[in-house]
C-alpha positions, -999 to 999 in steps of 0.1 A, spaced: -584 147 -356 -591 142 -394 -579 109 -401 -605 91 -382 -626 63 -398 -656 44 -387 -643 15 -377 -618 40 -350 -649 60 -346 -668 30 -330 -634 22 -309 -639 54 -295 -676 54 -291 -675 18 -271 -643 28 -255 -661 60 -240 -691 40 -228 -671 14 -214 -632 19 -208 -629 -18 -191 -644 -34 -226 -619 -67 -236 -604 -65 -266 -618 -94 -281 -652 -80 -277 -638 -45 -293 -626 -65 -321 -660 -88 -328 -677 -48 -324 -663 -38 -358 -654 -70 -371 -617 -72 -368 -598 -98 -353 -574 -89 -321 -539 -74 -336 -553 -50 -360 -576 -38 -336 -551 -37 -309 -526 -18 -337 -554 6 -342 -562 18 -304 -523 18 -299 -523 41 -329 -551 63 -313 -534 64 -279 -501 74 -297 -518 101 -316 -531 113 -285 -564 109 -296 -571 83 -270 -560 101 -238 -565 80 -210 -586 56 -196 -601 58 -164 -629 50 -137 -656 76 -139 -669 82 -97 -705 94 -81 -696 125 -66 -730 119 -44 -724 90 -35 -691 103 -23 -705 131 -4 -695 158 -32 -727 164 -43 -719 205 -40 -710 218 -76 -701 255 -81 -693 278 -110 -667 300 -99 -658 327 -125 -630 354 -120 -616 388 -128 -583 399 -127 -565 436 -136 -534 415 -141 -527 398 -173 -487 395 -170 -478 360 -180 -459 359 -147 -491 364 -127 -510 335 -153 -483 310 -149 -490 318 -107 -524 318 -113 -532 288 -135 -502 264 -111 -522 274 -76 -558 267 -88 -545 234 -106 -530 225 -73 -571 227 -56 -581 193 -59 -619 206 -55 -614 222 -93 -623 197 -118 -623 216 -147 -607 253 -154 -610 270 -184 -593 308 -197 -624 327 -210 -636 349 -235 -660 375 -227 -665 393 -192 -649 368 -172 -611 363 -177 -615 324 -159 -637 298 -151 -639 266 -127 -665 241 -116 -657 232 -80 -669 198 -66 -674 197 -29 -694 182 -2 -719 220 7 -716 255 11 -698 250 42 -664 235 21 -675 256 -9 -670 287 19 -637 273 27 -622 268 -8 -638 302 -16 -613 318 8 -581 295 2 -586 303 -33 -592 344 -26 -562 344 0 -537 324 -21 -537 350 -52 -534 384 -55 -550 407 -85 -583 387 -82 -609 418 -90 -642 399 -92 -651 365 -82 -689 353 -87 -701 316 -80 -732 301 -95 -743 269 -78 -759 240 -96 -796 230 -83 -798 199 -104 -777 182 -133 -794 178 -159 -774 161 -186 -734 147 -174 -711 133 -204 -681 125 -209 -686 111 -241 -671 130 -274 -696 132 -304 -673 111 -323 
C-alpha cells in the first residue's frame, strides 16, 4: 500500500516481531505519544493493511512436524468446479496455505501434519472428496531452512 511512512513502517515492523507489544512501548519506538499512535494502527487495521493479530505456534512441538507440498492438475477449469474445489480444500484444516498457480501446476498447498502416516490419510480424503483431479505430486520438506512471517516492509 503506497501511503506508508516510516514511522507506520516501524509499526509494522515491531508489530510483526512482536504482535503482544503495549502501546506505550510502540509509541516511545517512533517517538509518538499514545493517541496518535493508536490513530495510526487503527488507520492500518482499517485499511486492511494490518490484518490480524495473532499467536504464531511450533508445529514440532505440537507433533506436526510433517510439511508437504502438494501440487495439482485438473482438466476442469469451470468456475463451478473452482468454487467446489477451492471451499473443500479450505475446509482441510491440515492446508495452511493454498495458492492458484501459474505454470504446470493449476494449484498448490503446503500441508502440516504429524508423518507420512496422516500425510497418507489427507492424501486420500483430499483425492476422494473431488473429482477432475488429473495429477497430484507431493514434495516433502527435509528441513526448514528459513520460516517468516514478517513482510519486507
Amino acid at each position: 500500500m503506497s501511503g506508508l511512512d516510516n514511522i507506520d513502517r516501524t509499526l509494522l515492523r515491531l508489530l510483526q516481531q512482536d504482535g503482544t507489544t503495549a502501546l506505550a512501548e510502540l509509541a516511545d519506538a517512533v517517538n509518538l505519544t499514545t493517541t496518535p499512535c493508536w490513530k495510526r494502527l487503527k488507520r492500518l487495521e482499517e485499511n486492511g493493511v494490518l490484518r490480524q493479530r495473532v499467536a504464531l505456534l511450533d508445529p514440532v512441538k505440537l507433533g506436526l512436524s510433517f510439511t508437504a507440498f502438494v501440487q495439482v492438475k485438473t482438466s476442469n477449469h469451470s468456475k463451478e468446479w473452482y468454487h467446489c474445489f477451492v471451499e473443500t480444500v479450505s475446509e482441510f484444516p491440515e492446508v495452511m496455505e493454498f495458492y492458484r498457480m501459474a505454470g504446470e501446476y493449476d494449484y498448490m498447498m503446503k500441508v502440516q501434519v504429524a508423518d507420512m502416516a496422516a500425510f497418507d490419510l489427507f492424501y486420500k480424503k483430499l483425492v476422494n472428496s473431488v473429482e477432475g483431479l488429473t495429477n497430484v505430486t507431493s514434495t516433502f520438506a527435509m528441513e526448514p531452512l528459513k520460516y517468516t512471517t514478517a513482510l519486507p516492509v
